[in-house]
N, C-alpha and C positions, 0 to 999 in steps of 0.2 A: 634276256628272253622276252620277248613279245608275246600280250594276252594271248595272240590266236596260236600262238606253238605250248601257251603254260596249260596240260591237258586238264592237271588236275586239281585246277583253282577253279572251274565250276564243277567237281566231281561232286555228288549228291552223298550224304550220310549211307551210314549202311541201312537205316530205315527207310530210305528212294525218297527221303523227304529234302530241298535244298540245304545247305549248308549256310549253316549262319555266320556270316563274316564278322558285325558288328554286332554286342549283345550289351543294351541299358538298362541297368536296373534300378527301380526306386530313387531314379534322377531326381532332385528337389531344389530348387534354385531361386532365389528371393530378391529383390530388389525392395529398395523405401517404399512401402506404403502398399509392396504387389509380393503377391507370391505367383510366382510367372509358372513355375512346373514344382506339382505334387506329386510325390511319387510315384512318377513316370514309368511303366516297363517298354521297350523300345526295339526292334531289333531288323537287322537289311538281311539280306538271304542272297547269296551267289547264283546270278543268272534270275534274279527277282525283278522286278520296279514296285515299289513299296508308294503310294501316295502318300503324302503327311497332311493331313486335312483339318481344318477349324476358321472358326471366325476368325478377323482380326481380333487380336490380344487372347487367343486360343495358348500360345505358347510355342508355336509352330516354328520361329526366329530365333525365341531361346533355344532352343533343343538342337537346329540347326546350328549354332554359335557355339555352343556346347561341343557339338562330333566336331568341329572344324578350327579347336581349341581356344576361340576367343575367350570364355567364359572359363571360371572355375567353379567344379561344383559345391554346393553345400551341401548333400550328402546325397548318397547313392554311388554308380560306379560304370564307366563306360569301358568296356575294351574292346579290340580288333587283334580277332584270332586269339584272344585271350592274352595278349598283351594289352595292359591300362593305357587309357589314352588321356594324356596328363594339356593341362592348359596352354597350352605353347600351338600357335599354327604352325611353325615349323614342323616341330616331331610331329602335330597331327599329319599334316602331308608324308613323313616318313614312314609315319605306320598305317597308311596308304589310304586317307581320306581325302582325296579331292572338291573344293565348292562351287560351283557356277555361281554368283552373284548375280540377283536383277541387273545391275549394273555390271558392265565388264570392268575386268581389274588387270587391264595390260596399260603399257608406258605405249601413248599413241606415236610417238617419234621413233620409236622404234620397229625394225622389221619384224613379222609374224615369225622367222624363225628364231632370232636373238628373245621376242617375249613367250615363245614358247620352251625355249632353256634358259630360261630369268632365274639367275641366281648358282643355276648347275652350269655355267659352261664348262664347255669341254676344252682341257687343255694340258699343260704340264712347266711343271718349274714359272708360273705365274703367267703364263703363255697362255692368251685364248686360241685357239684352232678352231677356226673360222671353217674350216673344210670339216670337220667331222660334228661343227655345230650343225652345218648345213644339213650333212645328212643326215642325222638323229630328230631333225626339225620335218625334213621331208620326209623320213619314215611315217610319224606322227602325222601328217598333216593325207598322208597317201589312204590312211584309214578313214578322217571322216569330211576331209573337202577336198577331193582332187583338184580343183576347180582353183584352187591359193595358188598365187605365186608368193612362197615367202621372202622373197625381198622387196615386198610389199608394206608401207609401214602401216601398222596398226588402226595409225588415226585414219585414214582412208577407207577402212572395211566399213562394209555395213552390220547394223546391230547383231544382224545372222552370223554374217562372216566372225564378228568378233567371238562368240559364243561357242561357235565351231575352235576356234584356235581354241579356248580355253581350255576345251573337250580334247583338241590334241596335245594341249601340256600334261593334261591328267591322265593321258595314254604313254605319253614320253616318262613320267614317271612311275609308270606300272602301279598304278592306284588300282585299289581293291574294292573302294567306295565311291561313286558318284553322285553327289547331291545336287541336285539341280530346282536351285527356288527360284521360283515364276517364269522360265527361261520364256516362255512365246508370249509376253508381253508384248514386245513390239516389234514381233515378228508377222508377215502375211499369212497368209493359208498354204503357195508354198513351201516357205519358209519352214514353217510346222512342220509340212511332209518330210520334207528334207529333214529334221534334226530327229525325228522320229524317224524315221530307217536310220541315221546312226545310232539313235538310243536303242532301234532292238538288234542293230549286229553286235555292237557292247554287251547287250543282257546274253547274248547268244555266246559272248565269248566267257562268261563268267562274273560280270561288273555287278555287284549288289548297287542297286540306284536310285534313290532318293527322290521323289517327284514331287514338288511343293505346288499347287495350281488350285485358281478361284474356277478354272473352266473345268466343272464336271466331265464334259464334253469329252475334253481330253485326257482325264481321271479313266474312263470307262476305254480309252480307245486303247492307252499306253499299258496301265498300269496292270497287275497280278494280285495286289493283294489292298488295302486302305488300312492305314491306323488317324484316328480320329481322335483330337484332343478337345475339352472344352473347357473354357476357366482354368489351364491349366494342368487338368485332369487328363488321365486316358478314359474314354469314351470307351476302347474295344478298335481290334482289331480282326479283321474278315478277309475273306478271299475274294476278290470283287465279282465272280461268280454269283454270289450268295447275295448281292448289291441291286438296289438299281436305285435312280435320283433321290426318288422321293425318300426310303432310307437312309439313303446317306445324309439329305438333309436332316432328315428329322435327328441324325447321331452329332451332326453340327451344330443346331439349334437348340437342341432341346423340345423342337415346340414345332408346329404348320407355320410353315409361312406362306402368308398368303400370295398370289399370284397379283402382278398390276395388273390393272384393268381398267382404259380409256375409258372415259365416261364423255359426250357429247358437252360443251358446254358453249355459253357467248364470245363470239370472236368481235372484237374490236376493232377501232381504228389503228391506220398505221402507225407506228410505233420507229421503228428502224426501218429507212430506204436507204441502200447502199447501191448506187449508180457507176457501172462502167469500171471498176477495181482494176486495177492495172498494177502490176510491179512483173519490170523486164526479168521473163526467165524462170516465174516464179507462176505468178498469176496473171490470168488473162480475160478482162471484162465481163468480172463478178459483179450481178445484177439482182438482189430479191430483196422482197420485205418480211418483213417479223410484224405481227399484229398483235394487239394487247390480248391476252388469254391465250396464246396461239404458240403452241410448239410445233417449231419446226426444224425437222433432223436433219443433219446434214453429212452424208456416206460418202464412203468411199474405199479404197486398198489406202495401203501407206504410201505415204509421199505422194497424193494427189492434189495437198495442198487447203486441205483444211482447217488446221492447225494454222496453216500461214496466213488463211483469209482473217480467224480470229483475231493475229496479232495485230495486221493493216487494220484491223476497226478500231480494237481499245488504245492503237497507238503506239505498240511499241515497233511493230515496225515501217519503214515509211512505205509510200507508192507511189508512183509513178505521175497516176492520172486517175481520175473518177473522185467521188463524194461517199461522205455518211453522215446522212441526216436523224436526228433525233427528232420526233415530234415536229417536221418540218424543217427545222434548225441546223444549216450545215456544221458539223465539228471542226475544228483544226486538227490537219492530219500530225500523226506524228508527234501526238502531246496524249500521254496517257493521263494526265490530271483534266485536262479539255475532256476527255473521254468520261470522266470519273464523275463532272461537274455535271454534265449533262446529262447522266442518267444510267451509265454502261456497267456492267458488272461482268468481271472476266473467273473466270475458274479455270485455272492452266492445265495442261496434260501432265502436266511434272510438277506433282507437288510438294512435292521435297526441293527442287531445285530454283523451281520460278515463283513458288507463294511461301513457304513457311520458312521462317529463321528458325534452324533447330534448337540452335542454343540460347534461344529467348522462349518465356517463360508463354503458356498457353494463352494467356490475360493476352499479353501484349502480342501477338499471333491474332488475336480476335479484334486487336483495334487497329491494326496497320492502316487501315484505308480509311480510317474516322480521326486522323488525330487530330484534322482540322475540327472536330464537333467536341474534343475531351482537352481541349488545350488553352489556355489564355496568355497573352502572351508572352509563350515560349514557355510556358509550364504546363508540363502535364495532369490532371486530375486520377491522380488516382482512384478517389473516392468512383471519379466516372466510368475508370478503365472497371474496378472490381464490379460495378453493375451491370456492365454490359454483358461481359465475360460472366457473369454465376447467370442471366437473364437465359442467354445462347445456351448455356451447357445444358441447362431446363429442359429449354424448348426444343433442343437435337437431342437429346440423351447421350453428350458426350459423357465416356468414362473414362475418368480422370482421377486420380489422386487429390487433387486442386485446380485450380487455375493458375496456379506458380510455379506450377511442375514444368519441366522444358518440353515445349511441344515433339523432339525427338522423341521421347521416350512411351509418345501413344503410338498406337496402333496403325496399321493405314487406314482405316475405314474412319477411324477417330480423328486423325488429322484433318480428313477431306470433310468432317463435319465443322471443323473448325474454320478451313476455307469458306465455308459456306455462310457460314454464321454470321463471320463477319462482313461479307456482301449483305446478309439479309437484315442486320440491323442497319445497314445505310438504305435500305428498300429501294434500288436501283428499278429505271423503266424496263431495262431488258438487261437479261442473266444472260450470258455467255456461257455453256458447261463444254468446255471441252472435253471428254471421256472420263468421266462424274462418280462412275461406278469400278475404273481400272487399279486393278490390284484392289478390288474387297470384296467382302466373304460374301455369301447370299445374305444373311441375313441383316447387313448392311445395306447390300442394293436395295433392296425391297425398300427400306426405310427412306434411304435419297430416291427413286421411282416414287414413291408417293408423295415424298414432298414435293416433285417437279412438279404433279398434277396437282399438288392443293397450290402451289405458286400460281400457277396456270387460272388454276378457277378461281383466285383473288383478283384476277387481271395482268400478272404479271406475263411481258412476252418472254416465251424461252426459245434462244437457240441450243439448241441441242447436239452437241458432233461427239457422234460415237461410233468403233471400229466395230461395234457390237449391232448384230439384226436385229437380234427379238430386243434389243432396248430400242432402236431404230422402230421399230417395225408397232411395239406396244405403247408408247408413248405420245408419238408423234401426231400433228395433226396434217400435215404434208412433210414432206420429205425431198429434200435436193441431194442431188447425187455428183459429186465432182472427179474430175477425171486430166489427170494432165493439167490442173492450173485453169481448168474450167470448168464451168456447171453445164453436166451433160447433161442432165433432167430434171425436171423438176415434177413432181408425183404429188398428185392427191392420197390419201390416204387409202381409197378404194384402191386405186393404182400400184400403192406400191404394196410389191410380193420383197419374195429374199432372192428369186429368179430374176426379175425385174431390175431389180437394184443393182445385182453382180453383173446384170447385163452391161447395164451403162457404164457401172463402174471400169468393166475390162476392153469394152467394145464401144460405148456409146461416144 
């Protein structure tokens, strides 16, 4: 039976109040040195969208990890429909909690309809049938992307498309629960629309649905009700009626946070001139400067190619034609140490995947790009590594157990302080951020926003590339807009609006 024929799995209590699918109580779960969730109470409601909201290191991934049976608990008790839901992701999927993962979690060689029945084929006497895979896959897929050909393989979809199949495996499995952590990360503003009209014909059909997200934005557009964790803790949870930002933060925080705010300061000489940028297909005759004290943003949709301008500067990837000068001095293209030598500091968009070894210890996360300064030869300083690293953790207020701890095990906002840390003890002539603030909580951003501006007003140049306006918009001291592989504008600060900006971006 398909959700939209099961009538009465969004039927409402006999009090007209929703039906609680999933119900936690006094969750408690510990880790060395962390107590991640204190007696948690938790609960999804049929035909709901429930926000999960907190800092980073809130508890928001345990509790997650928890419903989608990664984890077992230390005490308390989760069930669905009043059956326990015991540590195993399989049974969790059985007794119908489905996960979206930031990350998608399909076999890319595979077609959208074999990884959307991954693991349940259909078949008999050890016979897959291929024909009733098909159509059990195009059922699923007919709900929330018509638009799939599922003989499509995986690896080929976009981030979108991927997310969507996932959403049609957890409709193929008649899941009761839908968690969905950070799903529009790196999604467009269509893209959003689009997974939002699936997510409310699901809540329409009866889906209790879990919404993990740093965009209040989207908190307030989606969601029905907020539960709020901090430290660990339940905060409370509300009907988002009863909501608006600044409460919410304050249930996040603890405390005001304060708003960035530009402040005027000395703009310098140039610093980085990048002449005539070229790579076939990709980019096309990227031309501007970075000045000492001088942030300058750099917008656009996705895939416009500025993620790929970053990589042709620091070097990892090559081009074509054109220059990058530091300080006058041409670079050699295509050498990320040339890059490193001369002054470039990179902050990648993926920092789990392009800056931090998870399974090495936070120390040694903070010295990857100094080993030439903590090393003689061919041995490491420890003594040096342990100064720099407790120095950083200081001065960012990383929270950490130690610095020996595996940097997997922080937070995101924690991690990307650790990215940072370790550029800012080399004191590079210009930072690189490529979206600085993606996947952390407010009260994280606020923290990196003002360091950019105290970088800024020490001299340091900042490029700045972020998918985000009002960090775009509040930071910046001009603003370059790229478009198809080329800079369609380039804005003064007076100049640019968020009208401005999307103009160029979609038209210019």
């Amino acid at each position: 039976m398909s959700l939209a024929e099961d009538i009465s799995f969004a039927a409402p209590r006999a009090d007209g109040k929703p039906r609680q699918i999933l119900v936690a109580r006094n969750v408690t779960k510990g880790f060395p040195g962390v107590l991640a969730l204190d007696n948690v109470d938790f609960d999804v409601r049929a035909g709901e969208v429930t926000a999960l909201l907190g800092e980073n290191g809130a508890g928001k991934s345990t509790l997650i990890k928890l419903m989608a049976g990664f984890y077992t608990l230390d005490r308390g008790e989760i069930t669905v429909d009043g059956a326990p839901l015991h540590a195993d992701p399989a049974s969790a999927h059985r007794i119908g909690v489905a996960t979206i993962h930031q990350d998608a979690h399909l076999v890319p060689a595979m077609s959208v309809a074999e990884n959307i029945m991954l693991g349940r084929w259909p078949g008999r006497y050890g016979w897959i049938s291929k024909q009733a895979q098909k159509q059990k896959a195009r059922a699923a897929v007919a709900r929330v992307a018509p638009h799939l050909n599922i003989s499509t393989p995986a690896g080929r979809l976009s981030p979108a498309d991927q997310q969507l199949v996932e959403i049609a495996r957890a409709i193929s499995e008649d899941s009761k629960i839908l968690v969905m952590d950070e799903p529009t990360t790196s999604l467009s503003p269509p893209e959003i629309d689009r997974l939002f009209r699936v997510v409310e014909d699901l809540k329409s059909n009866g889906l209790g649905i879990v919404f993990v997200s740093h965009w209040l934005e989207e908190v307030f557009r989606i969601a029905d009700r907020v539960t709020v964790l901090r430290d660990g803790r339940l905060v409370g949870t509300k009907p988002i009626a009863e909501l608006d930002h600044d409460k919410v933060i304050r249930m996040m925080v603890g405390r005001e946070v304060r708003e960035t705010k530009h402040t005027a300061r000395p703009i310098g000489d140039v610093v980085m001139r990048v002449s005539n940028l070229t790579r076939q297909g990709v980019l096309s005759d990227i031309s501007f400067e970075v000045r000492a004290g001088e942030i300058v943003g750099m917008s656009g949709l996705v895939g416009a190619g500025r993620s790929e301008t970053a990589a042709c500067v620091f070097g990892i990837d090559s081009y074509d034609s054109g220059s990058v000068e530091i300080a006058g001095q041409k670079i050699r293209a295509n050498d990320p140490k040339a890059a490193i030598d001369a002054g470039i500091g990179l902050v990648p968009e993926d920092r789990r995947r392009q800056a931090l070894v998870g399974l090495m210890a936070v120390k040694s996360n903070m010295t990857l790009s100094l080993l030439d300064r903590i090393s003689s030869f061919g041995f490491l300083s420890n003594a040096a590594e342990d100064q720099i690293a407790e120095r950083q953790i200081r001065s960012l207020a990383v929270k950490t157990p130690s610095s020996r701890v595996r940097v997997s095990t922080l937070s995101g906002g924690n991690q990307q302080k650790v990215v940072l840390g370790r550029w800012l003890e080399r004191r590079p002539k210009i930072l690189i951020l490529d979206e600085p603030t993606k996947g952390i909580d407010v009260g994280a951003k606020s923290e990196i926003s003002e360091l950019i501006l105290k970088l800024a007003g020490e001299g340091m140049a900042i490029l700045l590339i972020s998918s985000e306006l009002p960090e775009i918009l509040s930071l910046s001291d001009r603003v370059l807009v790229m478009r198809s592989g080329r800079i369609s504008a380039s804005l003064t600060r007076e100049q640019a609006t968020s009208e401005t900006i999307m103009s160029y971006a979609t038209t210019g």
